[in-house]
N, C-alpha and C positions, 0 to 999 in steps of 0.2 A: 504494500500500500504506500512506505512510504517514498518506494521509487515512481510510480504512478503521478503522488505529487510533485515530486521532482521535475518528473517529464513536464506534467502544468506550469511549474513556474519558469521551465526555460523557453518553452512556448510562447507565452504569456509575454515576457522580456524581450523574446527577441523582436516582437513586434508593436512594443511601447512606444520607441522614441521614431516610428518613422513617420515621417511629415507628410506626404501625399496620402490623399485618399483612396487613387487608384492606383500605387504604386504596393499601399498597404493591404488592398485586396486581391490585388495579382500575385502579393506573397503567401498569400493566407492559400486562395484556392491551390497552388500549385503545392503548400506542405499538405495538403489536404490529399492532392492525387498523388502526392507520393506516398502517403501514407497509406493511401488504397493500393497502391501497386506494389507497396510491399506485404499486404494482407493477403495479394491474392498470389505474390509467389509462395509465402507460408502455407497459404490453404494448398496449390496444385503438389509442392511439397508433401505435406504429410497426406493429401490423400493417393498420392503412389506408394508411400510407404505404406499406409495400411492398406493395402490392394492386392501387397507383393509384387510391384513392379521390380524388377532383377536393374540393377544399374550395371552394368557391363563397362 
């Protein structure tokens, strides 16, 4: 949990002091789809592992 908050407050910071409106939104959606894009290589990840896919 209390890494969870952590992750919060550096999120949080890294996006306080910047000045543009749509500079500060174009940062926000893009940690946003990164953060998707790394959800969904964990998910295709472990669902080969539990499937038994063989990694050769």
């Amino acid at each position: 949990m209390k890494t969870l908050s952590l992750i919060k407050q550096i999120y949080l910071q890294g996006f306080q002091d910047l000045g543009n409106h749509f500079v500060k939104s174009y940062f926000k959606i893009f940690a946003w789809f990164g953060f998707a894009m790394y959800g969904i290589v964990v998910y295709a990840f472990l669902f080969r592992v539990s499937t038994g896919f063989a990694f050769d």
